[in-house]
C-alpha positions in Angstrom: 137.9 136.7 65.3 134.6 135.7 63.7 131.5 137.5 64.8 127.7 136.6 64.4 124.4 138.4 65.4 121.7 135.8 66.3 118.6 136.6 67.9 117.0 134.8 70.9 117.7 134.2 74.7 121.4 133.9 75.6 120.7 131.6 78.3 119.8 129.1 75.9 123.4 129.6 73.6 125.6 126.3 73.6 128.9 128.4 73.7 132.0 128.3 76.3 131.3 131.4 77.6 127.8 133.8 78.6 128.5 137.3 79.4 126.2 138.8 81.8 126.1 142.4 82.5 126.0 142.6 86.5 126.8 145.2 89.0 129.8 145.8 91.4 127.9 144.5 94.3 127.5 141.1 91.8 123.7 141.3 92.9 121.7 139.3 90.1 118.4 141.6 90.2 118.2 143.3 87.0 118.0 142.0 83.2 119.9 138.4 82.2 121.4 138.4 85.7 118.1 137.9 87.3 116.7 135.7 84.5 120.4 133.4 85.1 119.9 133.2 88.9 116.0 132.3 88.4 117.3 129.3 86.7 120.2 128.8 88.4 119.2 129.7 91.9 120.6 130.9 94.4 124.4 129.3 94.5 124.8 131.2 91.3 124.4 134.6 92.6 126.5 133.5 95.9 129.4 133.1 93.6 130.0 136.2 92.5 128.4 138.1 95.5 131.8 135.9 97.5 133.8 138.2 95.1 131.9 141.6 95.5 132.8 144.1 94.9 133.9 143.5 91.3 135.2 146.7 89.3 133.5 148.3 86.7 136.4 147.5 83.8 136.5 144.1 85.4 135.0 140.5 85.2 134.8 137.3 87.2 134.2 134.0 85.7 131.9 131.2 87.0 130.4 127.6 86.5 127.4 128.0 84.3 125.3 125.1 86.1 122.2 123.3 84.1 122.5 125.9 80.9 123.9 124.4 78.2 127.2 127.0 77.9 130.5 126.1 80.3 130.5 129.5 82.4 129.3 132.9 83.0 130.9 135.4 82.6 130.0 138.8 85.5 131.1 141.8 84.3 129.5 144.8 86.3 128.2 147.9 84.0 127.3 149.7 87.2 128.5 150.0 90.7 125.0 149.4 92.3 121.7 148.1 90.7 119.1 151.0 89.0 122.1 152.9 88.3 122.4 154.0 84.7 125.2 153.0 82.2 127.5 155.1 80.4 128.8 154.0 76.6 132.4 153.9 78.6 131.7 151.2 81.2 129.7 149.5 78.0 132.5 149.5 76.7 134.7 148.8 79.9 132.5 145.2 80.6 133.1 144.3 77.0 136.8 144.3 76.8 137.0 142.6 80.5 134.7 139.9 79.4 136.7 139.0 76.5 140.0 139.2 78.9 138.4 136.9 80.9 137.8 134.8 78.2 141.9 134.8 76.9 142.2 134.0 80.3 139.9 130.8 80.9 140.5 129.7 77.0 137.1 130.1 75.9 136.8 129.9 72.3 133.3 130.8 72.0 131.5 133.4 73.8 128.2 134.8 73.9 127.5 139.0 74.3 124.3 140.4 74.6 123.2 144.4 74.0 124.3 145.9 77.3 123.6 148.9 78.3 120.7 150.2 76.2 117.3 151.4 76.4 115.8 152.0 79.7 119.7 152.2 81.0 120.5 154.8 79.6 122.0 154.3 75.9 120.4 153.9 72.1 121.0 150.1 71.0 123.3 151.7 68.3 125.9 152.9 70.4 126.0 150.1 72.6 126.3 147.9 69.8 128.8 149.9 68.1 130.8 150.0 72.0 130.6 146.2 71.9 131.5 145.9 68.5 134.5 147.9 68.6 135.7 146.5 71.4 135.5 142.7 69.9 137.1 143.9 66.2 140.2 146.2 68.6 140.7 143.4 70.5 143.6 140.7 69.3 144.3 137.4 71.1 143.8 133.5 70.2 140.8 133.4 72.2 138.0 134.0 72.3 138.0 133.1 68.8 134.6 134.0 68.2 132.2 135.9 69.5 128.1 135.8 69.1 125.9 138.8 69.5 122.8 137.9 70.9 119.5 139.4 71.9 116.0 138.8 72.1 115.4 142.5 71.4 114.6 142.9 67.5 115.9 146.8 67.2 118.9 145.6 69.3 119.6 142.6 66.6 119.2 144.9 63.9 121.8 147.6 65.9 124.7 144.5 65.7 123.9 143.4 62.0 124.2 146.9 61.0 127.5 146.7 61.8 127.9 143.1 61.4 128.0 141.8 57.8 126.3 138.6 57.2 
């Protein structure tokens, strides 16, 4: 599987696949999820709220609307919004987003840092959870994976572990 860090927003990636990190309760309030369902509206967070509640360690794939990337991918960090993240459900949303992935065909998906900072984790183990995860994890798709963020310290986090 090929991997690449860019920087920059990861609503704006042209990919198959966007991960954003939710909660259970698939509530759109905090982080990417809000920023999706500003653009999105509301019909965006109705889709996944229809599925609620949605496991930690699990994920639930959706039409991506007017972005430029096929679908979204929800996989909840947390049970409930303001709650803080562990390295294990970091690591939990990761894997479900790329099984999700195998399982809609999506040969290129967008990650961003998850977890970190205010949250509850440094940006260098929540890149080296989501890293692990995508180099452990074998299957034809996705069959690669971006690592994006707008944060500077959380780009440099993935290309440490990242060669160019």
């Amino acid at each position: 599987m090929q991997i690449e860090v860019r920087g920059g927003d990861i609503l704006d990636f042209d990919v198959d696949g966007l991960v954003i990190p939710t909660n259970s309760l698939g509530t759109m309030v905090e982080g990417i999820a809000a920023r999706a369902r500003e653009r999105l509206g509301a019909a965006c967070e109705e889709a996944v709220t229809l599925h609620a509640p949605i496991a930690v360690g699990a994920a639930l794939v959706t039409g991506a609307g007017a972005l430029r990337a096929r679908s979204l991918i929800h996989a909840p960090l947390v049970e409930v919004p303001g709650t803080r993240v562990s390295v294990e459900s970091i690591r939990r949303a990761t894997r479900a987003s790329l099984l999700a992935a195998t399982a809609h065909a999506l040969e290129r998906i967008a990650i961003p840092g998850m977890g970190y900072g205010d949250l509850g984790v440094s940006e260098e183990e929540a890149s080296r959870a989501i890293i692990d995860e995508v180099r452990a994890y074998k299957s034809a798709h996705p069959v690669a994976v971006i690592l994006v963020d707008e944060d500077e310290v959380m780009c440099q986090a993935f290309s440490a572990q990242v060669p160019p």
